[in-house]
C-alpha positions as CSV (number, residue, x, y, z in Angstrom):
1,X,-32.0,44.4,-67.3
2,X,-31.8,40.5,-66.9
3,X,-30.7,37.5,-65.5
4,X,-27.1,35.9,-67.1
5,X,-27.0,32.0,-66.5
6,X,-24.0,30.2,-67.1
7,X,-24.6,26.4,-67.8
8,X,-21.4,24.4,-68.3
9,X,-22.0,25.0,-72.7
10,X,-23.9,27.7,-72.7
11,X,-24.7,31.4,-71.2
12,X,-28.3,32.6,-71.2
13,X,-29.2,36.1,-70.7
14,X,-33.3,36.2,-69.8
15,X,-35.3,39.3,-69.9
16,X,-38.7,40.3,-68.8
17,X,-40.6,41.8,-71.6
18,X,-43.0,44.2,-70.7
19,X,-45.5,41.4,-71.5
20,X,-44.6,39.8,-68.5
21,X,-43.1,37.0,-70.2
22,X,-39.4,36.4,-70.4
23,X,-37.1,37.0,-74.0
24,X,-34.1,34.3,-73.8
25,X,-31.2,34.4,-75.7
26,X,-28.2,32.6,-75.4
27,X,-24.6,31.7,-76.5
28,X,-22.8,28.7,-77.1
29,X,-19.8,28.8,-74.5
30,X,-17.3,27.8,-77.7
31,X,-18.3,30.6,-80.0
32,X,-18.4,33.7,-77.3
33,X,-15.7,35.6,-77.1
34,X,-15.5,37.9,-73.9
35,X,-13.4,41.2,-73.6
36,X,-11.8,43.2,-70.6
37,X,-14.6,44.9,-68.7
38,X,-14.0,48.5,-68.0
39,X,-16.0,50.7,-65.4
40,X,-18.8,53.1,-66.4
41,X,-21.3,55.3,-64.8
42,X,-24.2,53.6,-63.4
43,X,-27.0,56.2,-64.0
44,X,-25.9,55.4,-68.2
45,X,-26.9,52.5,-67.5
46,X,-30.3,52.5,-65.5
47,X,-31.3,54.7,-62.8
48,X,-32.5,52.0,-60.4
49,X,-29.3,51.1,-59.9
50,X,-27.4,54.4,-58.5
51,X,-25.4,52.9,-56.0
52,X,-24.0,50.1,-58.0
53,X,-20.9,50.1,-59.8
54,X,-21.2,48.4,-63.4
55,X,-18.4,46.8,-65.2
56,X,-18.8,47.0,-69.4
57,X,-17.7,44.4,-71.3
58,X,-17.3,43.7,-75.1
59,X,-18.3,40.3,-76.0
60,X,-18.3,38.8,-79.9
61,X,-20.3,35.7,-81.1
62,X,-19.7,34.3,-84.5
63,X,-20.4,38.0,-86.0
64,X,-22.1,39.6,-83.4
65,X,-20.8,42.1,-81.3
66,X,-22.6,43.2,-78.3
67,X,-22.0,45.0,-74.6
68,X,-22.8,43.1,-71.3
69,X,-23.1,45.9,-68.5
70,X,-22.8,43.9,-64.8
71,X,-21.6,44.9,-61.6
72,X,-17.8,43.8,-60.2
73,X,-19.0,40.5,-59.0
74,X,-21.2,39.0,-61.5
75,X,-18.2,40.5,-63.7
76,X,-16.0,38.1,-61.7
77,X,-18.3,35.7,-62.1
78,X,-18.6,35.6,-65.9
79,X,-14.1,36.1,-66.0
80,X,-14.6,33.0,-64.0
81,X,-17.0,30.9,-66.0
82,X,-14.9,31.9,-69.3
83,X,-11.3,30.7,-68.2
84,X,-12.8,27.7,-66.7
85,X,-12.9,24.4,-68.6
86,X,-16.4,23.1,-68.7
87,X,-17.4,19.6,-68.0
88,X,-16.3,17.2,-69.8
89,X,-14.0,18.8,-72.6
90,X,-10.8,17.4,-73.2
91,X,-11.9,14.5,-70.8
92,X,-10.5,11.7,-72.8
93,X,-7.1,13.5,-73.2
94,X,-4.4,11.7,-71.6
């Protein structure tokens, strides 16, 4: 469980350690590579979250490959954030 932030070159996943402090890791927007999400259970997920419907998705970085679970919106959200050109790029392309 965590917080995703999407900045306009990055996204930032935070997590709460059990030492009250918070782990951060992050990717650079032009290495990540995110898949199709497809539905799963919640309760494989966490059980504090048994009414919520969560969205799996696939995601590679340079050689990593890793899961994201997230409910439909934030889903949307991170769809969004991917197809979207950030800030800047491409800005002195005529």
């Amino acid at each position: 469980m965590g917080v995703l932030v999407y900045e306009a070159d990055r996204l930032l996943f935070r997590q709460r350690s059990h030492l009250g402090r918070y782990r951060v890791r992050y990717w650079n927007r032009s290495d990540l590579q995110v898949g199709i999400g497809s539905w799963i259970d919640a309760q494989d997920v966490s059980s504090r979250l048994p009414s919520v419907q969560i969205i799996s998705v696939r995601c590679r970085y340079v050689d990593q490959t890793f899961e994201l679970a997230v409910s439909q919106g934030r889903y949307t959200a991170l769809r969004s954030w991917v197809e979207a050109v950030p800030p800047g790029w491409n800005a002195d392309v005529a």
